[in-house]
C-alpha positions, -999 to +999 in steps of 0.1 A: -114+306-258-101+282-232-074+257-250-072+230-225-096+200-227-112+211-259-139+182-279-137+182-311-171+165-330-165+160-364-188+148-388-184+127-417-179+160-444-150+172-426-133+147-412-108+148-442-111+184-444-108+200-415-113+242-418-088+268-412-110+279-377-103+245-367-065+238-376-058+274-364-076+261-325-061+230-332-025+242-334-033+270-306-047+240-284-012+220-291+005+256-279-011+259-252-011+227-235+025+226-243+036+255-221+010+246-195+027+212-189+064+232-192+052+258-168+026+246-144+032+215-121-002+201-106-028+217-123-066+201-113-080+188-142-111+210-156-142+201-140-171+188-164-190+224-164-157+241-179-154+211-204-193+212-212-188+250-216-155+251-235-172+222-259-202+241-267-180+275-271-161+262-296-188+236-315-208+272-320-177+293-338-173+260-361-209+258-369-210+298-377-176+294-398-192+267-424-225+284-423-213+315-436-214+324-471-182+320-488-162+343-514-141+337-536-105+329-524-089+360-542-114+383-525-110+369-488-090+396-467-059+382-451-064+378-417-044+360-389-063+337-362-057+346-331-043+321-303-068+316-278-065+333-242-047+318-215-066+298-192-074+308-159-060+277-145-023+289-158-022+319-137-027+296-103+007+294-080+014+259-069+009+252-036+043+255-018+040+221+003+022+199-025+058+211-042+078+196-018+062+166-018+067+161-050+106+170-045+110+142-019+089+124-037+112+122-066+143+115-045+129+088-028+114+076-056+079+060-036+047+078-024+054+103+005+028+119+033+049+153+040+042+173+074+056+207+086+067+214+117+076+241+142+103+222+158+132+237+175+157+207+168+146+186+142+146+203+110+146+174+087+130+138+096+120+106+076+105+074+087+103+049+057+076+025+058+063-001+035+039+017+013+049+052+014+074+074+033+066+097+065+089+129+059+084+160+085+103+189+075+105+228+091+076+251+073+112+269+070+116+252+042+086+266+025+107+294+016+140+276+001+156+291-029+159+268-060+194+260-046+184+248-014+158+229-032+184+207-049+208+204-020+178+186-002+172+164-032+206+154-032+207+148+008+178+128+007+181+106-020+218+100-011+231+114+018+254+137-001+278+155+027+278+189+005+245+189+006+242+183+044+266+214+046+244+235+024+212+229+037+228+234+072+236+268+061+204+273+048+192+267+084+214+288+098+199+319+079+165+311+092+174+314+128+146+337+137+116+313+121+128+283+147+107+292+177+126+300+208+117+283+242+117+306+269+142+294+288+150+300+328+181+311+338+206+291+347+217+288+384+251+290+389+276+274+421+302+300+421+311+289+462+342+266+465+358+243+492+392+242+485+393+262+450+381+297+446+366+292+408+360+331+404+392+337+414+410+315+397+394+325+360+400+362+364+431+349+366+430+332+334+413+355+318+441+379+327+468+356+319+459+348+286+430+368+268+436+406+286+410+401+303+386+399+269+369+368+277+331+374+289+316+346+300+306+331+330+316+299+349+300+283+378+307+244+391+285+219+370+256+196+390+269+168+414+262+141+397+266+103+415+277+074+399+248+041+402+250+026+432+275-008+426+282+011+388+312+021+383+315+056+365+332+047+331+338+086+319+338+120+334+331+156+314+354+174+336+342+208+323+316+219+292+306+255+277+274+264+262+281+289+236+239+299+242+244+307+280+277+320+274+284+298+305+316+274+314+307+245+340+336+229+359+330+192+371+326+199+412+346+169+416+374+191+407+369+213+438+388+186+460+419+183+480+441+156+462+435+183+426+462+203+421+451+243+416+471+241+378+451+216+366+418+236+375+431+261+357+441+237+323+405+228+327+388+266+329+414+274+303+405+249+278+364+261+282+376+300+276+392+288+246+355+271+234+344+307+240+370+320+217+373+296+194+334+285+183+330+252+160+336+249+127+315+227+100+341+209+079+324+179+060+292+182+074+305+177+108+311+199+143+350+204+151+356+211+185+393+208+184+402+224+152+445+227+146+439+259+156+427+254+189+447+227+195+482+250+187+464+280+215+455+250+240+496+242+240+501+273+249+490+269+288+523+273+310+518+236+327+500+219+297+521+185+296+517+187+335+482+188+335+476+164+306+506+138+328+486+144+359+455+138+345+463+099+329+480+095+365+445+100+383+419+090+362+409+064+382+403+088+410+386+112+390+363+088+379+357+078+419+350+114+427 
């Protein structure tokens, strides 16, 4: 017999009584509901035709249990009552995203409309509003360990930076469910004016990494400053670990530039391919201790770091 929702009429004679059938359902009931609520998180309440059913189910068993004709104490064989069967309802798996919810529910502590998403960058987003809060979270997510679970608890009620770091790892293992754009690929300006680009990263290459290093390197888009804006910084050269690809500012292929500091500059983006970032408190570093002791090891670094500061201004121009 189901234990959940059970009704219990009893009449005036054994209301002060109650018979062992019914203290043996009652304490089976109390059981039962007890590991329900330990073990089951959103159960729907029974719907009036299993209460109706379970009411009449058990009102019948009580009804044969006093109508039955009863014998002396000493001669009544010992038996055990049995705990009624589970309910169906126990054996139902929670719904993956109503448990989310309720996980960012609790760490935000107000009402909260969860979406999934099949973004490629955003993994994690919240927009608080005045009644309830927007979250949108990576169906990724629907698969997080019990671990991951509580590092996003923690990062969303507080911010906590270990928890950032964890649940960045966490992403990082789930590379292959982020959909991948197809992406073109890139055209590259290998041609120079005054400085031979190919040329001068073989030599690089040989130089300093035997050669190892395997990525490619073309000069980056000509951009133009706003007309009557004056350019206030200047990436003179970039590398997208994705592309494998190192991009030289082409205002670098001029006269008044010096051929060493070309080479500082396609040095620098080799060592990016070499060295990758590091997380270290939930943040990107570029420009680790390590790679800043390899960077000093460039034959003309001081020159090229003096000659940069020295023409700045005219980079910035170019």
């Amino acid at each position: 017999m189901p234990a959940a929702q059970i009704a219990f009429d009893f009449g005036p004679s054994q209301a002060h009584t109650p018979s062992p059938l019914r203290r043996a359902i009652d304490e089976a009931r109390r059981a039962q509901r007890d590991a329900e609520w330990e073990s089951q998180v959103g159960l729907r309440a029974p719907t009036h035709a299993e209460t109706h059913a379970e009411t009449h189910a058990e009102t019948r068993a009580e009804t044969h249990a006093r109508t039955q004709t009863r014998t002396p104490a000493h001669t009544q064989p010992h038996t055990r009552a049995r705990a009624p069967e589970l309910s169906p309802r126990a054996a139902r798996v929670v719904d993956p995203k109503a448990a989310l919810e309720q996980l960012l529910r609790s760490a935000l502590d107000m009402p909260v409309k969860l979406s999934l998403t099949d973004n490629r960058r955003t993994m994690i987003s919240l927009r608080k509003g005045p009644h309830f809060t927007e979250a949108r979270l990576h169906h990724m997510f629907l698969r997080a360990d019990d671990a991951t679970r509580a590092a996003l608890h923690a990062y969303v009620q507080r911010g906590d930076r270990t928890a950032s770091v964890q649940i960045g790892t966490f992403i990082d293992s789930q590379r292959e469910q982020i959909r991948v754009r197809a992406r073109r690929a890139p055209s590259l300006r290998e041609s120079s004016v005054h400085h031979d680009l190919l040329q001068i990263y073989a030599e690089v290459n040989a130089a300093y990494f035997d050669g190892k290093v395997d990525a490619r390197i073309s000069w980056g888009r000509d951009t133009q400053a706003k007309a009557g804006r004056r350019r206030r910084s200047i990436k003179l050269g970039s590398y997208c670990s994705r592309e494998r690809l190192i991009r030289v500012h082409p205002g670098l292929d001029a006269e008044f530039v010096p051929r060493f500091f070309v080479e500082y500059i396609v040095f620098h983006e080799m060592l990016h391919h070499v060295l990758p970032a590091v997380i270290k408190g939930g943040r990107r570093e570029l420009h680790g201790r390590e790679f800043k002791r390899r960077e000093r090891l460039f034959a003309r670094y001081d020159e090229a770091l003096r000659w940069e500061r020295q023409n700045l201004d005219r980079l910035l121009r170019a």
